[in-house]
C-alpha positions in Angstrom: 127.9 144.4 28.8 131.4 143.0 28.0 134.2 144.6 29.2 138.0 144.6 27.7 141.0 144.6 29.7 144.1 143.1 29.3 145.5 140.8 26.6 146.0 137.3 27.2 149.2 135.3 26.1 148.1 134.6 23.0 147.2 138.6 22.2 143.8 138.0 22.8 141.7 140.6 25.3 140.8 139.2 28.6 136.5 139.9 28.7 135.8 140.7 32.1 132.0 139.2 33.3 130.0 141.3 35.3 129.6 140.8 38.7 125.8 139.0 39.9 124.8 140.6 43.4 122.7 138.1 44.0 125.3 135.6 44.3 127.4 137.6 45.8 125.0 138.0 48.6 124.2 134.8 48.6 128.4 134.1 49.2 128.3 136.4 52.2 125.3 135.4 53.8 126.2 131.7 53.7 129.6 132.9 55.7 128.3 134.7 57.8 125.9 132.1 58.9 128.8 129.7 59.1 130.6 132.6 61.6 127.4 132.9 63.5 127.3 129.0 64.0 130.5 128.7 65.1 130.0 131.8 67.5 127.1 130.7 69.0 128.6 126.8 69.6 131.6 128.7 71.4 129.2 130.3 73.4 126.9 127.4 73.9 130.1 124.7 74.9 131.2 128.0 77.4 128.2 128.4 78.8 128.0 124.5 79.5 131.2 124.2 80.9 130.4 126.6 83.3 127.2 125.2 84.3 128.5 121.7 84.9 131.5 123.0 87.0 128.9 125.1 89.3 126.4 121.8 89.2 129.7 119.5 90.0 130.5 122.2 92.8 126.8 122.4 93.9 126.7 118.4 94.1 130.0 118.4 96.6 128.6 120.8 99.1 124.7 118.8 98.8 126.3 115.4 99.4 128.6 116.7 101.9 125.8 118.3 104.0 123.2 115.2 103.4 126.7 112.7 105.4 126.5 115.8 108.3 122.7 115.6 108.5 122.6 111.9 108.5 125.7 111.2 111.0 124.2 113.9 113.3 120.4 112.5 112.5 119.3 115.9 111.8 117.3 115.0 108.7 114.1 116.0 108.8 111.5 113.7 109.9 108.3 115.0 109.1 107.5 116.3 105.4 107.6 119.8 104.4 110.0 120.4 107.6 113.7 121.6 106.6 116.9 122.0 107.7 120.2 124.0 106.9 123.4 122.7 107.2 125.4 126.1 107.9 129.2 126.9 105.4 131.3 126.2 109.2 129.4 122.8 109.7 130.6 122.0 106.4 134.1 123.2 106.2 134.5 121.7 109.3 133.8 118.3 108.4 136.5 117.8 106.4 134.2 115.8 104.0 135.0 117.7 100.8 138.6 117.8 98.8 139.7 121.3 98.5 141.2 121.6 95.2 137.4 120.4 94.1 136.0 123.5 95.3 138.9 126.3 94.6 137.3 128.4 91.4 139.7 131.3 90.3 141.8 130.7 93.1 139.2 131.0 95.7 137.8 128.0 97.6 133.7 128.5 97.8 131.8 128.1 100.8 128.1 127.2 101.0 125.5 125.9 103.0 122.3 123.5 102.0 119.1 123.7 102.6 117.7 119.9 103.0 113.7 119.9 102.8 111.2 117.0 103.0 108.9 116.2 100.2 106.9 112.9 100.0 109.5 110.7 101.8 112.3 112.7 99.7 115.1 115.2 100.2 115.4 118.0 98.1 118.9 119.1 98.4 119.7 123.2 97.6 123.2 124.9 97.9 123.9 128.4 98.4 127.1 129.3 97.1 129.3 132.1 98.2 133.1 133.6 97.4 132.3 131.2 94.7 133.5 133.4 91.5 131.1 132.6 88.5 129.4 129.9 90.5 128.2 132.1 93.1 124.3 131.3 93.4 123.4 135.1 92.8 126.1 135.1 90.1 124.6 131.9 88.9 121.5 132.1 89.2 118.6 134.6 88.4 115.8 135.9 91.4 113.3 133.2 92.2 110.5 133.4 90.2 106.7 133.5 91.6 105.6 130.5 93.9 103.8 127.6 91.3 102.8 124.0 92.3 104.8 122.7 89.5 106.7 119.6 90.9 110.6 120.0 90.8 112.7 117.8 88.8 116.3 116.6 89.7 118.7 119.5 89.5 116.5 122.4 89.9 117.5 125.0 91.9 114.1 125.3 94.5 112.8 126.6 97.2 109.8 124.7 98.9 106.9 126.2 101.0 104.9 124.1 103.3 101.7 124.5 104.8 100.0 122.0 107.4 96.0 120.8 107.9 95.4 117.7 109.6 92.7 114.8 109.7 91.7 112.1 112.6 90.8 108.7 112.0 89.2 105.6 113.5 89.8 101.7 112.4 86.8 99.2 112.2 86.7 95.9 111.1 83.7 93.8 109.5 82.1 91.3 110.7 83.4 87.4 109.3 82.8 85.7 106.5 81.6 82.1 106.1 84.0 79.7 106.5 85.7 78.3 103.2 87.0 75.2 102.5 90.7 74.6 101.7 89.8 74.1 97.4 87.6 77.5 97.6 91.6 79.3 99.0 94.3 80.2 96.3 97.4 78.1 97.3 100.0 81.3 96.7 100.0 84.3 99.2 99.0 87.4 98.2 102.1 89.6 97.8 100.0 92.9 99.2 98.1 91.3 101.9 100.8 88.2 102.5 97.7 85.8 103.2 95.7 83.3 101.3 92.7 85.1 99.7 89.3 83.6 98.6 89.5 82.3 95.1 86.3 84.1 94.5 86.4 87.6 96.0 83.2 88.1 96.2 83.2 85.9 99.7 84.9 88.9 100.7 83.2 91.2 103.8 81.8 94.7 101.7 84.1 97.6 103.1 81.3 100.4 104.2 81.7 103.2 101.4 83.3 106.3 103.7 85.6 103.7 104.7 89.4 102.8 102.9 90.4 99.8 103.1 93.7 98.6 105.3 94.3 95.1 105.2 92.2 91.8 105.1 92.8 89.5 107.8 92.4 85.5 107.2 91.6 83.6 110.2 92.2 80.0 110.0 91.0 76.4 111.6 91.3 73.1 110.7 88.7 70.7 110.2 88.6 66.9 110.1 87.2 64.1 107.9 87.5 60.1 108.5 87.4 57.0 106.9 87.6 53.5 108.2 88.8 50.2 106.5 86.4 47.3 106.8 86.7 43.6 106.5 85.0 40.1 106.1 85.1 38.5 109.1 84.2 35.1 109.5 83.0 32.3 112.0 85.3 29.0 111.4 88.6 29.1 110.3 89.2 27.1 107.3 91.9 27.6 104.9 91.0 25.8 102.2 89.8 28.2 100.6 90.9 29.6 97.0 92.3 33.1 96.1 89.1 35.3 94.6 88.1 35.0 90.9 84.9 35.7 88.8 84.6 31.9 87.8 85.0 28.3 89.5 88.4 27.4 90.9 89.2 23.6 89.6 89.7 21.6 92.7 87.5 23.3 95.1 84.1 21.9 95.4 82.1 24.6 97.1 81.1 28.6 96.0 81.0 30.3 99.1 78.0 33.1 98.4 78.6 35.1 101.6 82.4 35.8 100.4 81.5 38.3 97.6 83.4 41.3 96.8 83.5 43.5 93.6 86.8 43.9 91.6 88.6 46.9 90.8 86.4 49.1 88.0 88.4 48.3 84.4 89.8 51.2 82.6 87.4 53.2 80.4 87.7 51.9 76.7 85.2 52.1 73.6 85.7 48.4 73.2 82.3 47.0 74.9 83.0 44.2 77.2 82.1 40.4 77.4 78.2 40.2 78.8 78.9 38.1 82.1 76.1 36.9 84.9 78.5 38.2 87.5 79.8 41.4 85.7 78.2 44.8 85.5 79.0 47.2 83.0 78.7 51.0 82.9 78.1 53.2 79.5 79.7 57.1 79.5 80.1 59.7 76.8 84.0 59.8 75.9 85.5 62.9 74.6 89.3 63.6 74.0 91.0 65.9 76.5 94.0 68.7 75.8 95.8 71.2 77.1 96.8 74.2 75.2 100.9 74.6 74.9 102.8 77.3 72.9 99.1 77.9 71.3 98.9 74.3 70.1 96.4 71.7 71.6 98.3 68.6 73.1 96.1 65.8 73.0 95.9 63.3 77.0 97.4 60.3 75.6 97.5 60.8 72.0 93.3 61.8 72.2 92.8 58.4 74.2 88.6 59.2 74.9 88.0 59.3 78.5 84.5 60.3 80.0 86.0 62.8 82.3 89.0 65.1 82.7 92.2 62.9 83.2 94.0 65.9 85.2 94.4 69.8 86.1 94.0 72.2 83.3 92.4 69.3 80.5 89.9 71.0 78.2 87.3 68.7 76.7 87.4 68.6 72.8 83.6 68.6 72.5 83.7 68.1 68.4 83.9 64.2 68.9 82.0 61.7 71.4 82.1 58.1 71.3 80.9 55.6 74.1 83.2 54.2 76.4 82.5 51.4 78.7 83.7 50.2 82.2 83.0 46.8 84.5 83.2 45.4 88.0 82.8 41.7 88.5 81.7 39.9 91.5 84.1 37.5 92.9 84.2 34.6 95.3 86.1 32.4 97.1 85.7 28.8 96.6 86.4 25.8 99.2 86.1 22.7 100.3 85.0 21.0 104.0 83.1 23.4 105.8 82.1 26.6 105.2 83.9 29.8 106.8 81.0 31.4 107.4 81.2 34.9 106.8 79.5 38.0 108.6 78.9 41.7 107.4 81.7 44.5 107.0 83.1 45.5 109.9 86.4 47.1 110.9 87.1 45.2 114.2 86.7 41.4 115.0 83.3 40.2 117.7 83.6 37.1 119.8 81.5 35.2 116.9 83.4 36.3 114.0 87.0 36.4 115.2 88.8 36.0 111.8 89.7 38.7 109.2 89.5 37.8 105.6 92.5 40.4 104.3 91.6 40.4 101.3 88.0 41.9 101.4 89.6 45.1 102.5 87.6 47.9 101.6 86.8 51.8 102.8 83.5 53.3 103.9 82.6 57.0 102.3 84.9 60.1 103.7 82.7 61.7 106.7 81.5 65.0 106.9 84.3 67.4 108.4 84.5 68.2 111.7 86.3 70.4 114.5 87.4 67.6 115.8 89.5 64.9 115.2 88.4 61.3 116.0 91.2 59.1 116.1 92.1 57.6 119.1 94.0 54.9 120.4 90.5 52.8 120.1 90.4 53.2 116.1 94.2 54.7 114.7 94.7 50.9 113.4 92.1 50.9 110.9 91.0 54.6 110.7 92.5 57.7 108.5 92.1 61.1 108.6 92.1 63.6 106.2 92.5 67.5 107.4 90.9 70.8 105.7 92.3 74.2 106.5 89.2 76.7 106.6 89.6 79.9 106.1 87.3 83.0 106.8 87.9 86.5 106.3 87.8 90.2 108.0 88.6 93.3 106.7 90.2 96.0 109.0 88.9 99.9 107.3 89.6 103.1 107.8 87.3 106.3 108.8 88.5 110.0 108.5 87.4 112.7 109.4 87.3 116.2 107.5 90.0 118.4 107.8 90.5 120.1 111.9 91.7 123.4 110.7 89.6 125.5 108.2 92.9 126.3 106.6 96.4 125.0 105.7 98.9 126.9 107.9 102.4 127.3 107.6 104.8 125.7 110.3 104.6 128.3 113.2 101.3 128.8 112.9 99.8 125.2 113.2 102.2 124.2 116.2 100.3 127.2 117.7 97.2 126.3 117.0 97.6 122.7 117.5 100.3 123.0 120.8 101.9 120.3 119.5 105.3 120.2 116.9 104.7 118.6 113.6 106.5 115.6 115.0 104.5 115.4 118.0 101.4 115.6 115.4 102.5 113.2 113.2 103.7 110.7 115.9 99.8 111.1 117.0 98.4 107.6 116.6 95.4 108.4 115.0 96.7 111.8 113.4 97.3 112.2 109.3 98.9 115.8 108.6 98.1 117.1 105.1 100.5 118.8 103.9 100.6 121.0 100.6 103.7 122.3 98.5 104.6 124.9 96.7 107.7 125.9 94.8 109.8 128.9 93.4 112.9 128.3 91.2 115.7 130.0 90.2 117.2 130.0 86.7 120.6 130.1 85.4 121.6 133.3 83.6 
């Protein structure tokens, strides 16, 4: 309902509307949210301030103690093991700035507890006359022991118990030899050796055993060649240069002096049908490799009946014939005939002169152990060299666990007689050790 009031300027009443609750509630609760937002930010940037300057105090006294333990090498060598740097070590040290760790006009003392954890050091202060930052000001009572892993700047205490295991190393027998193609040519960054390009040449590793390294044992074996010559009986040089037909002004062929020419170059185009050529017949394909997921083509798809190079694929979706030919050649001559003999690589008292020009090789020879080039044959001999390879693997075999249960420190030097670092320096000892944790929370 309306309500009259006063008059306006103009003599006119002023109709006062009702008030809606539900706005109004809706007014109040929207500020009071805003108040309890802005409280609750003040007390959350408060809080945090707080924290970091304990955590920036903490961090001091941690890295200050870690410099002590290191100088003094009282770091703890053997995992699980700890060690506290006591407050006098620390003040003593000089290693820390005063005014860094004055809260409330009182400088806080501490000491740290360093333990071993995998290789690690878990670093925990204990704060004292330390106002706010006080650890039992700080902090809440440790919680109940977990194996939950700690993070970076949890506040942790770590228990370690001890078991240990023996172990023996073996080693397989060899493998077969390999040659130097079967051997990838980069070392193997975990092993730093050569390894078989096919692993399965690998020596089996007996299944209670663990592998510890493969060993490559190496040799090198050898492979000849000789080059071989026409020799002949009488030494006449008139005697033409080699070619597949007559040579005008030389009366004579001279049959004995045959050699074959270099093979042509594959081509589709077939060749001129000669009665001292021979001509071979292949399948040519075209040859690519694949670059940036395109195929580039050997030679702009020249075909070729076998791979032109490393890494070539054959393109398989054309064929054509290609065609290749060595010709016999001779020398021609006139007055008497030379008189040739067989290949050989040295001169005989019947056949003193070398024809240079009829060089050619004999096959490669199987390889060897040894070499065979002496001062008898290094002028017309070469050698080629293959590095073998063969293979062992060197394993591992543990035993169960000695102790029928973990133990914590005191207990297993007892039962062992030996300290953990007499244990773990034991060359074919492996302690076991097993964590657990209990933190602390901030309040």
């Amino acid at each position: 309902m309306k309500q009259e009031g006063y008059v306006d300027t103009q003599g006119q009443p002023i109709v006062k509307q009702p008030v809606d609750p539900v706005k109004l509630a809706r007014k109040i609760s929207i500020i009071v949210l805003v108040v309890l937002v802005i409280v609750f930010i003040i007390i959350f940037l408060y809080k945090k301030n707080k924290n970091d300057t304990c955590s920036s105090i903490e961090t001091i006294f941690t890295e200050a103690a870690l410099k002590i333990a290191e100088d003094e090498e009282k770091l703890p060598k053997v995992d699980g093991d700890k060690v506290t740097i006591s407050a006098d070590e620390i003040k003593q040290s000089g290693n820390m700035n005063r005014d860094d760790i004055t809260l409330d006009g009182d400088m806080c003392q501490g000491k740290v507890t360093i333990t071993r954890v995998d290789g690690k050091y878990i670093k925990v202060a204990d704060l004292s006359n330390c106002s706010y930052c006080t650890t039992d000001e700080h902090y809440k009572a440790y919680g109940d022991w977990t194996d939950d892993e700690p993070e970076d700047g949890d506040y942790v205490e770590v228990k370690a118990t001890y078991n240990y295991y023996t172990f023996e190393d073996y080693y397989t027998e060899y493998s077969d030899w390999l040659e130097e193609s079967e051997v990838e040519t980069k070392k193997d960054e975990e092993f730093g050796i050569y390894l078989p390009k096919d692993e399965d040449y690998l020596p089996e590793v007996p299944s209670p055993g663990e592998l510890i390294t493969i060993e490559q044992d190496q040799k090198n074996t050898y492979s000849y060649r000789d080059k071989q010559w026409l020799f002949y009986k009488y030494q006449n040089n008139n005697y033409s240069e080699y070619s597949n037909e007559p040579v005008a002004g030389y009366a004579y062929k001279d049959e004995y002096s045959r050699i074959e020419s270099e093979p042509s170059d594959w081509s589709p185009n077939y060749p001129d049908e000669k009665d001292y050529r021979t001509i071979d017949e292949e399948d040519g394909y075209r040859w690519y490799k694949e670059v940036d997921g395109k195929k580039v083509y050997w030679k702009s798809g020249k075909y070729y009946p076998t791979s032109p190079g490393k890494g070539y694929k054959q393109d398989t979706s054309k064929v054509v014939p290609v065609y290749s030919y060595v010709d016999d050649l001779y020398r021609y001559y006139n007055g008497i005939e030379r008189d040739y003999s067989g290949y050989d690589s040295v001169p005989s008292e019947n056949y003193p002169y070398r024809d240079d020009d009829t060089m050619e090789y004999t096959t490669w020879s199987a390889y060897y152990d040894e070499s065979s080039i002496d001062d008898s044959n290094r002028s017309y001999r070469e050698e080629r060299i293959d590095v073998n390879s063969r293979y062992r693997i060197k394993y591992r075999i543990t035993s169960v666990l000695h102790l029928d249960d973990h133990m914590e420190k005191s207990e297993f030097e007892k039962e062992t007689g030996k300290t953990l670092e007499e244990m773990s320096n034991t060359s074919n000892v492996i302690l076991d050790v097993k964590y657990q944790y209990r933190y602390r929370k901030v309040k």
